[in-house]
N, C-alpha and C positions, 0 to 999 in steps of 0.2 A: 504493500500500500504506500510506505514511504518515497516509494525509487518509482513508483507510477506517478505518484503526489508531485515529484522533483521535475520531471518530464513534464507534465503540463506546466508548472510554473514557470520553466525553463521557454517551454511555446509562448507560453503567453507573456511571459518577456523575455524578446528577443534583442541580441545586443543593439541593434538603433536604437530602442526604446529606453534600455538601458543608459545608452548615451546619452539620448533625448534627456531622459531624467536626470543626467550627470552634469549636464550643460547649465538647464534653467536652475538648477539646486547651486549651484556654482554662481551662477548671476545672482541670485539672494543674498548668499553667503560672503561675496565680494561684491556687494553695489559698484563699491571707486572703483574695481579694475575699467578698463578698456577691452569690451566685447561686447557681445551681444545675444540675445535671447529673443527667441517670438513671442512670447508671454511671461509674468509673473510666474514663480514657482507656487504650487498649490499643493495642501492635501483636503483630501475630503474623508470626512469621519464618519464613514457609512459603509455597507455591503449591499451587496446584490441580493441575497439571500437565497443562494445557490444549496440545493440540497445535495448532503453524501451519505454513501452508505456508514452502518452502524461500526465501531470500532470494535475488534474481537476484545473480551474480555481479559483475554492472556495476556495482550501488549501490555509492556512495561510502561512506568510511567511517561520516560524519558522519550519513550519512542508515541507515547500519547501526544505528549507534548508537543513536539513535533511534529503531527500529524493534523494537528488543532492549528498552530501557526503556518505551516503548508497550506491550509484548506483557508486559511485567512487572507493569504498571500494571491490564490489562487481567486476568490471570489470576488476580492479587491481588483483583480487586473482588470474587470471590464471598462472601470473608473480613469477616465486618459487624467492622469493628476501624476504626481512626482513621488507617492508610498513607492518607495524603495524594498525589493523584495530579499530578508534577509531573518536569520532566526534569532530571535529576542533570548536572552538567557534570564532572564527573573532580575527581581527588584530586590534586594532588603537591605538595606543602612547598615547593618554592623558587618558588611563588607570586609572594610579594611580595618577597624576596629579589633574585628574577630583575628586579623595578623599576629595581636599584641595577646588573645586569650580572650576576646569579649566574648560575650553571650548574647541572645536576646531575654528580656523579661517582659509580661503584657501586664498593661497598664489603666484601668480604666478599658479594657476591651481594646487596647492599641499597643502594638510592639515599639520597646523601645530598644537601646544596647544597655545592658547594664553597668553602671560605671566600673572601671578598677582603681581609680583614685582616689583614695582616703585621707590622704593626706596631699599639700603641693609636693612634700619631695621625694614621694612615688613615683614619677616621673623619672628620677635617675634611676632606678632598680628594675626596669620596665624590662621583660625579656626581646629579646630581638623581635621586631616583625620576621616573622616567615607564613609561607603558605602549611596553616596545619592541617593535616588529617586529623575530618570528625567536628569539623569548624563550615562554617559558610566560605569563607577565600578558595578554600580547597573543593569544596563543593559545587561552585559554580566553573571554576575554572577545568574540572572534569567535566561536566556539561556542554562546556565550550566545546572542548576536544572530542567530546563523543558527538555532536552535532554536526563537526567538520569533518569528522573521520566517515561517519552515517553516511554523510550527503556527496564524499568524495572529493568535497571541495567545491561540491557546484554552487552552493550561495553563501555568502557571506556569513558572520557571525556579529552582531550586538552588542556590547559592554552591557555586564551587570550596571549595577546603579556605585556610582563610583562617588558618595559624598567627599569632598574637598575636604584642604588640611583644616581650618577652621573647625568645619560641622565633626569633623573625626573626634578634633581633640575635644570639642565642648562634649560629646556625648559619652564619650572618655571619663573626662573629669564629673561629669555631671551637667549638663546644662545650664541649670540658675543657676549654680555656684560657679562654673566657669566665667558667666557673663559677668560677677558680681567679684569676682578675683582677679578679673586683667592687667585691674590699675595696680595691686596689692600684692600678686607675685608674676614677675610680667616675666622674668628669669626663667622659672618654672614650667610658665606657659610657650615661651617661645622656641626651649628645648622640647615639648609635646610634639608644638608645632612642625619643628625641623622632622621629629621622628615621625610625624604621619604623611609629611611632604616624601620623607625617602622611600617611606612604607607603599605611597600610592604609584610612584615610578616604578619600582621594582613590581604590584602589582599590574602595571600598564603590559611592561614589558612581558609578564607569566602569559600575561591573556594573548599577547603578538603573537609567543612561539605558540600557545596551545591551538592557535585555529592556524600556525605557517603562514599570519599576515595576512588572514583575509578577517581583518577585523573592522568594524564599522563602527568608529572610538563617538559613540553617542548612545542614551541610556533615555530621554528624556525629547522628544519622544523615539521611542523604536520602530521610526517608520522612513527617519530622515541620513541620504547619504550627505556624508561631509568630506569637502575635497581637504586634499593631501597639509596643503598649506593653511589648513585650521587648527590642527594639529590632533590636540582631546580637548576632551569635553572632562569637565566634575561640576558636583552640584554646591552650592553654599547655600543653603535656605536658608541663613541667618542676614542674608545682606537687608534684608527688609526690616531688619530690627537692630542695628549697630548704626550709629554714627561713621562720616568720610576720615575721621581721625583713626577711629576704629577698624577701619578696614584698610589703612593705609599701614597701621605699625603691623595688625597681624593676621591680615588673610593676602594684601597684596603680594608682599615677597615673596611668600610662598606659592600661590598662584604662578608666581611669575619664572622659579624657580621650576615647576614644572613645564611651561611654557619654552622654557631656555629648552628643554629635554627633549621635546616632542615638537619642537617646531609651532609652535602657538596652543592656544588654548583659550578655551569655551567655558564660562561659567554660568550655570543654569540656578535658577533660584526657584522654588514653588511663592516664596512671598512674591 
């Protein structure tokens, strides 16, 4: 079902199209350059409402998964818009978080990361970021690899949800106390900082080899291709609640320091 699923997708965008959508999505993403576009880039947030046969019980999740964004991909093509067709790998925030040991906790009915900072000067005793097994980092980045291995390589792969060094280390520390500690241990904070800035490059690069660089460095929404010279994308949902002073001592540099790595960088915000 999956390798039939790939075939029609594969029909129903064919490389023109493909370019077509790589052109006008280019013209968005770089209004200044010098070229041209026959239209605005568009998506539209609808289906067709294409019916498919039932899925066998046995499939695995992974390959459900798959199967459900395949059939998304496919129902969407009749729509001439710019949905770039590629496999979304899930959302959850304690992403990069979980490098350092986080968790998630639910909250009120809402998942958060659970903090590991009890103190400010837990931060120097902090174990290495790595990719662990039995963690979310590790888990999606298998995802990735079995998506691109499944599909042969024939569509692209999606970035998890890849919150920035800011939102890493507030949800770290804590949130309201991070916010309410910036001015108070800025030392503290700023060594967090450097460690989720290194933490999210070395994540960028796992996710590069795991799909062999067919990655599509955007999470927000998973429907949009970004040319080469954008670089990545990470989320800060906190810019909508910090002051320009505050985001200039401790989300810019760092931002920017990933930006130096990947050749630019996208920052998305939900505020």
């Amino acid at each position: 079902m999956i390798d039939e699923l790939i075939e029609k997708v594969l029909e129903a965008y064919p490389p023109e199209r493909i370019e077509r959508i790589k052109k006008r999505s280019e013209y968005t993403w770089n209004s200044n350059k010098d070229f041209e576009s026959d239209r605005i880039s568009y998506i539209v947030f609808a289906n067709s409402g294409m019916q498919f046969p039932p899925i066998p019980e046995k499939t695995s999740d992974i390959d459900k998964e798959m199967i459900h964004q395949l059939r998304f991909m496919l129902d969407h093509s009749v729509i001439d818009d710019e949905h770039f067709p590629a496999f979304p790998s899930g959302i959850e925030q304690v992403t990069i978080p979980s490098m350092f040991g986080c968790v998630k906790e639910s909250i009120s009915a809402s998942d958060h990361v659970k903090p590991i900072i009890n103190s400010p000067s837990d931060v120097y005793s902090l174990p290495e970021a790595e990719i662990r097994e039995g963690f979310v980092c590790h888990d999606f980045i298998s995802r990735m690899a079995y998506k691109h291995k499944r599909s042969q390589g024939k569509l692209p792969v999606y970035i998890t949800d890849i919150q920035g060094p800011f939102s890493c280390a507030a949800q770290m520390w804590g949130i309201e106390k991070f916010l309410c500690d910036l001015n108070e241990y800025p030392n503290e904070i700023h060594h967090l900082l450097s460690l989720c800035t290194d933490a999210i490059i070395k994540y960028y690069h796992a996710m590069y080899e795991a799909v062999e660089g067919d990655l599509v460095p955007i999470h927000c929404m998973p429907v949009l291709w970004v040319p080469k010279d954008c670089g990545v994308a990470v989320s800060d949902d906190f810019f909508a609640v910090y002051g320009k002073e505050t985001a200039k001592e401790f989300s810019v540099p760092y931002l920017e320091k990933i930006g130096t790595e990947f050749g630019g960088v996208t920052a998305h915000t939900c505020g």
